[in-house]
C-alpha positions in Angstrom: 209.2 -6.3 211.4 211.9 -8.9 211.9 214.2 -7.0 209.7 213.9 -4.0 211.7 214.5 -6.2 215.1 217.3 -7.5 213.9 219.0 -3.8 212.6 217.6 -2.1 215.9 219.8 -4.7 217.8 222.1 -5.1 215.3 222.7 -1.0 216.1 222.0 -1.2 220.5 224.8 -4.1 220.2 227.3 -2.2 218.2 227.2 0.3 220.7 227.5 -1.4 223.4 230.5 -3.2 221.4 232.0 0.5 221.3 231.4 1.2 225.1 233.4 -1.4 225.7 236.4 -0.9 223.8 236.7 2.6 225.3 235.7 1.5 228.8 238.8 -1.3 228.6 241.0 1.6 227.1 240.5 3.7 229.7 240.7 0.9 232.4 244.0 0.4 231.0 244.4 3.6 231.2 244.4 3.8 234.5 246.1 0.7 235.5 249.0 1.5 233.5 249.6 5.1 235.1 248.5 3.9 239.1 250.5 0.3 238.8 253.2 0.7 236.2 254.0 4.1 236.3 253.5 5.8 239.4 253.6 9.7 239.7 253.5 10.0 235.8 251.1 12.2 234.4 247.8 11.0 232.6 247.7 12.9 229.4 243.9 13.1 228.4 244.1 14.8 225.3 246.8 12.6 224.2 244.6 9.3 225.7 241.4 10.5 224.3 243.3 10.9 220.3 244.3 7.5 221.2 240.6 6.5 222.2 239.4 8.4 219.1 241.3 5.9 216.7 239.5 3.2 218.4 236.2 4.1 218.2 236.5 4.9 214.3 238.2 1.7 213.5 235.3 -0.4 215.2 232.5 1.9 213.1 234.8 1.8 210.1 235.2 -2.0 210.4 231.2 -2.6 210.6 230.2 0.1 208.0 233.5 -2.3 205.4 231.3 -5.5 206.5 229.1 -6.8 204.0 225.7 -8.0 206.0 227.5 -7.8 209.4 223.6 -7.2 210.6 223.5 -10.9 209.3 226.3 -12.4 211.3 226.6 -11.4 214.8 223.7 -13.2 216.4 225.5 -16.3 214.9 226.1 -19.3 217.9 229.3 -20.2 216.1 232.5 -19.8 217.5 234.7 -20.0 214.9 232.9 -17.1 212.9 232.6 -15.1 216.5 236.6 -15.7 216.7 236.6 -14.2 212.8 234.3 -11.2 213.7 236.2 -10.6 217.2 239.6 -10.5 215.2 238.7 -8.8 212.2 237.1 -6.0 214.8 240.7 -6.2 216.9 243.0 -5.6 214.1 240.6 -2.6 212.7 240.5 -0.9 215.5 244.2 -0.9 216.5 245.4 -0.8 213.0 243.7 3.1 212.7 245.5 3.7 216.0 248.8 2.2 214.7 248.2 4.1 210.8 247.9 7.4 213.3 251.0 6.8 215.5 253.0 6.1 212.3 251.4 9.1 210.6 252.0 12.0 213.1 255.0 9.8 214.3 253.9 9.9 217.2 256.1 7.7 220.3 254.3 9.2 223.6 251.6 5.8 223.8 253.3 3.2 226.7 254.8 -0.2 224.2 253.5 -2.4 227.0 250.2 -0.7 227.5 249.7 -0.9 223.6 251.0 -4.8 223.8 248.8 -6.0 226.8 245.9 -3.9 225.8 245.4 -6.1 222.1 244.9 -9.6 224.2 242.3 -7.9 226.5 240.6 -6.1 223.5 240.4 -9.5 221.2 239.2 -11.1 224.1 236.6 -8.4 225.4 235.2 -8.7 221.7 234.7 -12.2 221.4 233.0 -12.5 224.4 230.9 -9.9 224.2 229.9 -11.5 220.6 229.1 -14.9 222.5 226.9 -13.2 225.5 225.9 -9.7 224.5 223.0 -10.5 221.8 221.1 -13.1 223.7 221.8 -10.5 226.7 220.2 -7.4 225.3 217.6 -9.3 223.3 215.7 -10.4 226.2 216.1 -7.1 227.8 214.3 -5.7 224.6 211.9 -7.6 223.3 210.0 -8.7 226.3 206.9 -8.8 224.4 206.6 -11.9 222.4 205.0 -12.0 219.0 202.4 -15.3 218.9 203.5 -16.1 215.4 201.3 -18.6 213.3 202.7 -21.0 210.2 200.2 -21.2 207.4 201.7 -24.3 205.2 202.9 -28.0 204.7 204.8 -29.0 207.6 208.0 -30.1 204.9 207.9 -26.0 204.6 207.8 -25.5 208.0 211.6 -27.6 209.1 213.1 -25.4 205.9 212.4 -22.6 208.3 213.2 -24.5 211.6 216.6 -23.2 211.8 215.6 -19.6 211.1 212.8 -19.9 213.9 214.9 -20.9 216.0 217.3 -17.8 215.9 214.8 -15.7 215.7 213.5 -16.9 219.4 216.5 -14.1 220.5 213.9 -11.8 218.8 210.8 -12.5 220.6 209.5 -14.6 217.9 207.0 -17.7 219.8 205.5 -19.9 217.0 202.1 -20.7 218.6 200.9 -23.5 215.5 200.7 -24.4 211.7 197.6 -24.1 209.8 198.1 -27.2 207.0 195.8 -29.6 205.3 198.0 -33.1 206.5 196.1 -34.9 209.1 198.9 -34.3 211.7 198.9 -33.2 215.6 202.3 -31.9 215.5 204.9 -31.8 213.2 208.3 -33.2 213.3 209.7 -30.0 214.9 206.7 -30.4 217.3 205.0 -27.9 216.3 201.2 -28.1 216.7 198.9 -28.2 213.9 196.1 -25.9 214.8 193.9 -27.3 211.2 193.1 -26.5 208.0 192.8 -23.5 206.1 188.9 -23.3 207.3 190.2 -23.0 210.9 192.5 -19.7 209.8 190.6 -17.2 211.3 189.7 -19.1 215.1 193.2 -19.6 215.0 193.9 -16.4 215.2 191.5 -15.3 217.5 192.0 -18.3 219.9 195.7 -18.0 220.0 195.9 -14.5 220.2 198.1 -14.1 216.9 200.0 -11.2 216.1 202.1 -12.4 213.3 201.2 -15.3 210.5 204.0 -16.3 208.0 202.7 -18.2 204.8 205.8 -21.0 203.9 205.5 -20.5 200.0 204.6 -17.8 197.8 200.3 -18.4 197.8 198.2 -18.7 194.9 196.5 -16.3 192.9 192.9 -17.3 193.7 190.0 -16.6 196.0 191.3 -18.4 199.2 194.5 -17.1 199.5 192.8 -13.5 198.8 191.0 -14.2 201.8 193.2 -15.2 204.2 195.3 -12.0 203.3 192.1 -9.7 204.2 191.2 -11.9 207.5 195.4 -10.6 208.4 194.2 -6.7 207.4 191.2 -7.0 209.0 192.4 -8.5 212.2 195.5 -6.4 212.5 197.5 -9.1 211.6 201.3 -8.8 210.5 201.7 -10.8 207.5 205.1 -12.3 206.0 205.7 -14.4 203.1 208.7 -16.9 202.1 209.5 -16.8 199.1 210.0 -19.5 197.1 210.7 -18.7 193.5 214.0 -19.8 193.8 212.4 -23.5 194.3 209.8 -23.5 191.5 211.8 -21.7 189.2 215.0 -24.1 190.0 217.1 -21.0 189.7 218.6 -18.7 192.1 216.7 -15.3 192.3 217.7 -11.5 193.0 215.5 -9.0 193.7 216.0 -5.4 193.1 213.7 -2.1 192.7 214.1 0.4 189.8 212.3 3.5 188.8 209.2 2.9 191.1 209.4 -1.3 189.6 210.2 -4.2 192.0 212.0 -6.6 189.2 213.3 -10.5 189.9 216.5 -11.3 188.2 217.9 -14.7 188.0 221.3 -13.7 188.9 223.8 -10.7 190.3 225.9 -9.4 187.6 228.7 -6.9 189.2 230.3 -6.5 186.4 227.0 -4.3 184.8 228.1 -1.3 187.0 230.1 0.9 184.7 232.5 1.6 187.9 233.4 -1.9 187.6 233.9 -2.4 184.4 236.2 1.1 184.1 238.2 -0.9 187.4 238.3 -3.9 185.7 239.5 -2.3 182.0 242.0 -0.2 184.5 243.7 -3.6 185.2 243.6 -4.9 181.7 246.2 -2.0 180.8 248.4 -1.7 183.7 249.2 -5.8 183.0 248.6 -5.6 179.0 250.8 -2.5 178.6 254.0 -3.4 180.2 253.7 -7.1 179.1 253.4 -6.5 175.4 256.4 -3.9 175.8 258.7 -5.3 177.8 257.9 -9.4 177.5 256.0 -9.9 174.9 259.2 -9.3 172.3 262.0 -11.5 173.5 259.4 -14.1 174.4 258.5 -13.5 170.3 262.3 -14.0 169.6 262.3 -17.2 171.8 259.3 -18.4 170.4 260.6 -18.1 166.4 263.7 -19.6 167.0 262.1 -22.3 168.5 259.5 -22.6 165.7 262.9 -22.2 163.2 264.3 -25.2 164.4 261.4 -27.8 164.9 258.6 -26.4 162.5 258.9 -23.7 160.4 256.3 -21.4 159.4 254.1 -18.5 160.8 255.0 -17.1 164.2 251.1 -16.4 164.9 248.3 -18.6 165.0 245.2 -16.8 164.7 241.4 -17.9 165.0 238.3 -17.1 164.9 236.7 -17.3 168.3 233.2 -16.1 170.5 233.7 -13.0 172.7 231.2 -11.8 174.7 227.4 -12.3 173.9 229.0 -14.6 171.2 230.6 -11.7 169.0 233.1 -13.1 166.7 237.1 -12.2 167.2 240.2 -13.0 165.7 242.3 -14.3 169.2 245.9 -14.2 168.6 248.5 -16.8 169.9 252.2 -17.9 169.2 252.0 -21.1 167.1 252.9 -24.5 169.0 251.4 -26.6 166.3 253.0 -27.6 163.2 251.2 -25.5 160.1 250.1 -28.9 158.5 247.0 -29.3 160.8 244.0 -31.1 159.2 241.8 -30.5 162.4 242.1 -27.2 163.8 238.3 -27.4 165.6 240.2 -30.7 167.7 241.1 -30.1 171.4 244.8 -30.5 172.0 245.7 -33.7 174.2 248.5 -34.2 176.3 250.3 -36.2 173.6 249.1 -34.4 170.9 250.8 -35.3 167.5 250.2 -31.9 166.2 252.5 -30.5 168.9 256.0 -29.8 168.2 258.2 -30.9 171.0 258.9 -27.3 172.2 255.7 -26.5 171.5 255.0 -28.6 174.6 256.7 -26.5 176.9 255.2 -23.2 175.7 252.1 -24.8 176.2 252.3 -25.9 179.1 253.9 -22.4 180.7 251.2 -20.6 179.1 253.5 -18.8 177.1 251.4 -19.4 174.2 248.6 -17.2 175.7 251.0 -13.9 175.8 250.1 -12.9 172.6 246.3 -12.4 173.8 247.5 -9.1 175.6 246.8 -8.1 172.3 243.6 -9.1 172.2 242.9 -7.1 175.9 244.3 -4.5 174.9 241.7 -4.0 171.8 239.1 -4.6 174.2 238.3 -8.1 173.1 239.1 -9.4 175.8 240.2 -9.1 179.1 242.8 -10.2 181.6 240.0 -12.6 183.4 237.1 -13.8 182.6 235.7 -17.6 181.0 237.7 -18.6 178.0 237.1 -18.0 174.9 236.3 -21.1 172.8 236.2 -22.0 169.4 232.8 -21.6 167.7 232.2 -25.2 166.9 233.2 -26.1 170.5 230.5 -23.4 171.8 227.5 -25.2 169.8 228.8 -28.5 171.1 229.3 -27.5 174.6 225.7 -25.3 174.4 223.7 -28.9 173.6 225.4 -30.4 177.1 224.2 -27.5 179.0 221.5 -25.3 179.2 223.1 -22.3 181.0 226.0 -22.9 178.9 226.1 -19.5 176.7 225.4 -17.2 180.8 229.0 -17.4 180.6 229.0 -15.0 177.2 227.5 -12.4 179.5 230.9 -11.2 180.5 234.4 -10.6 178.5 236.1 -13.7 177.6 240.2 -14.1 179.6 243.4 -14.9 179.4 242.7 -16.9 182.2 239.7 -16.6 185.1 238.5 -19.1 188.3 238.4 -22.6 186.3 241.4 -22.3 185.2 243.3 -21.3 188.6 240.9 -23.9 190.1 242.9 -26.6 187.7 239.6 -27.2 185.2 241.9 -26.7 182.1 243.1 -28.3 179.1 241.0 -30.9 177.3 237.2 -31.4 178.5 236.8 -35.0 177.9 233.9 -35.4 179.6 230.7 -33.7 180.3 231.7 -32.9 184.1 234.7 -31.3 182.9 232.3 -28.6 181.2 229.7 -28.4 183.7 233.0 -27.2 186.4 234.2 -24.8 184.0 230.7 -23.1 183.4 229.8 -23.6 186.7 233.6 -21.4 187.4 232.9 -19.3 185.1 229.3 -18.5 186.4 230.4 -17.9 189.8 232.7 -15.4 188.7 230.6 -13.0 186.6 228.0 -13.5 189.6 230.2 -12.8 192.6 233.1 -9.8 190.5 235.1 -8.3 193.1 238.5 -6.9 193.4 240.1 -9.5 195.9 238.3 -12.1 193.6 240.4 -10.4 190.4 243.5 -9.8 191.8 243.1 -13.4 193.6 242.5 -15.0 190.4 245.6 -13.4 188.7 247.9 -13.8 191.7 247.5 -17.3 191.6 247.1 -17.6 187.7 251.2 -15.7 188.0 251.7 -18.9 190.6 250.7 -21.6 188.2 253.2 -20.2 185.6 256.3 -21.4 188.4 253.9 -24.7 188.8 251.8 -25.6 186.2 249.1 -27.9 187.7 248.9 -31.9 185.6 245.5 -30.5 183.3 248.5 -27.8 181.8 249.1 -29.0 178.4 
């Protein structure tokens, strides 16, 4: 029920949004051709093209907007100033994209100029006014809602109650076993569960939310039949995230509701084919066009400080722990006792040159390679050595989540600065934590974020760069 308040207003307000936008156009209109230019001809076909653009830049910006029915009964300014913009550049941006297009010069330069002030400001305020506006025009009729729960339960949902006032929503009591009169929110306890049913009744109920997810026994079996058999709406927070300490998704497949315990983007096979698309339009031209001078640079250097193999391969976990051989160019001398060691920032084993490769990340260029073979990609949680994934795995339970997606050349802890040695157990728990967020949240902008700034770190390597 609330959900389908909230999209019914959600779709009343964007309309209204839209009315608007064309009202203020044409006002504009108007003004323009009775004030500014006098005995000049309104063109309506040309006017209502103009119009046209409008309209299908304000639906095209709300269809783009992830959750937008989640956002715009918001009280915040600053995010109403966000929404208002983002809407303001939409919509004249499709106009502008058509006059550029057809090349088209008839539309006034100071109409189109003073219009964008009035139109970002027309939007903002009808964010700040409009909901609260049309919601009491709409929902007149109030739904008595009663809380069955602890009242620790009940100010978790205080906030959400609150909005949800703009909806209609009146919370009448809270049915809970603590010896209260009202809870801190002042919200009166109407007794325990034996007093479920008068409640009801006395209060003229229409709508009772349990606070947590209820118990598979005979009580809470009851006071679900006492809602059917009083016509009684019935919702339920959940709370699995809470006793299971773990975020949740839910999703339904082939007739199955299913709980997951996180998003993983990167499962869609469009994804992946978007994200492998990248790998080879950065792996290709690198390993034929950098990658060899870089190799030249790299031997000559190794020629005069260390001699000995240009490579230095090893073995390392890929995704879901496979086992690769991850190629790099050699910065250590080849009389290393202990490869499984993390390198330092005066590492012995280092030749001095070495250093500077290391720190540029010119060591990594190599793994191209590796991407291009499909053993790893461009971004993603680095790949680490196998006795450093057993190690690391005993610090962390959610440790080996990270394995769920390719291992990188680079990814979100490392542009975040967590790189180099972990020397302490924080250090690990904010790289898993990066590298976490990332398979859970894939997106484009996140991708081409991560490696714009990665290409920015090469001109100014952060301190942990070693």
């Amino acid at each position: 029920m609330v959900t389908q308040r909230t999209q019914g207003l959600y779709r009343v307000f964007l309309l209204c949004q839209i009315a608007i936008v064309v009202a203020l156009f044409w006002l504009g209109v108007w003004v323009m051709v009775t004030f500014y230019s006098p005995g000049a001809e309104l063109t309506w076909r040309r006017y209502s093209i103009y119009c046209a653009m409008l309209f299908i830049g304000m639906l095209g910006e709300s269809l783009s907007r992830e959750g937008s029915k989640k956002y715009f009964l918001q009280s915040e300014l600053l995010l109403q100033h966000r929404l208002a913009l983002r809407q303001t550049f939409a919509s004249v941006g499709v106009l502008v994209f058509y006059l550029v297009a057809t090349k088209d010069s008839f539309i006034s330069r100071l109409f189109f100029f003073n219009f964008l002030p009035w139109l970002y400001i027309a939007l903002l305020f009808s964010h700040h006014f409009l909901p609260e506006f049309l919601a009491r025009g709409m929902f007149r009729r109030e739904e008595k809602t009663l809380l069955v729960g602890s009242s620790a339960k009940a100010a978790q949902l205080r906030g959400w109650l609150r909005r949800k006032a703009e909806l209609g929503l009146r919370t009448v009591g809270i049915i809970c076993e603590e010896p209260l009169e009202y809870t801190a929110e002042r919200i009166p306890v109407l007794g325990g569960l034996d007093c479920f049913r008068s409640a009801i009744q006395e209060h003229e109920v229409t709508q009772v939310i349990l606070l947590e997810f209820p118990q598979f026994d005979e009580r809470s079996r009851n006071l679900i039949a006492t809602c059917d058999q009083l016509g009684v709406r019935l919702l339920i927070v959940s709370d699995l995230e809470e006793k299971l300490r773990h975020p949740v998704t839910h999703f339904d497949d082939d007739g199955f509701h299913f709980i997951g315990l996180r998003e993983e983007p990167l499962e869609n096979p469009f994804n992946r084919g978007v994200k492998r698309t990248i790998d080879y339009a950065l792996a290709l031209p690198i390993m034929l066009f950098i990658f060899p001078p870089l190799a030249v640079l790299v031997w000559l250097a190794q020629r005069l400080q260390s001699p000995g193999p240009l490579f230095h391969k090893q073995v390392r976990a890929g995704i879901q722990n496979r086992r690769f051989e991850i190629w790099k160019f050699r910065t250590m001398h080849p009389e290393n006792p202990d490869l499984a060691r993390q390198a330092t920032s005066e590492d012995e084993r280092v030749y001095p040159l070495g250093k500077w490769f290391r720190k540029l990340s010119i060591d990594e260029i190599p793994q191209f390679w590796n991407v291009l073979r499909g053993d790893m990609s461009v971004v993603g949680p680095r790949p680490h050595l196998l006795e450093h994934n057993e190690q690391f795995s005993q610090l962390m339970a959610n440790y080996q989540v990270r394995t769920l997606v390719k291992p990188g050349i680079t990814g979100l802890a490392q542009v975040r600065g967590f790189r180099g040695e972990a020397q302490t157990s924080k250090d690990i728990e904010n790289r898993v934590a990066c590298d976490i967020e990332y398979l859970e949240n894939w997106n484009m902008t996140l991708e081409c974020g991560i490696i714009a700034r990665t290409i920015a770190q090469l001109f100014v390597p952060p301190p942990s760069a070693y």
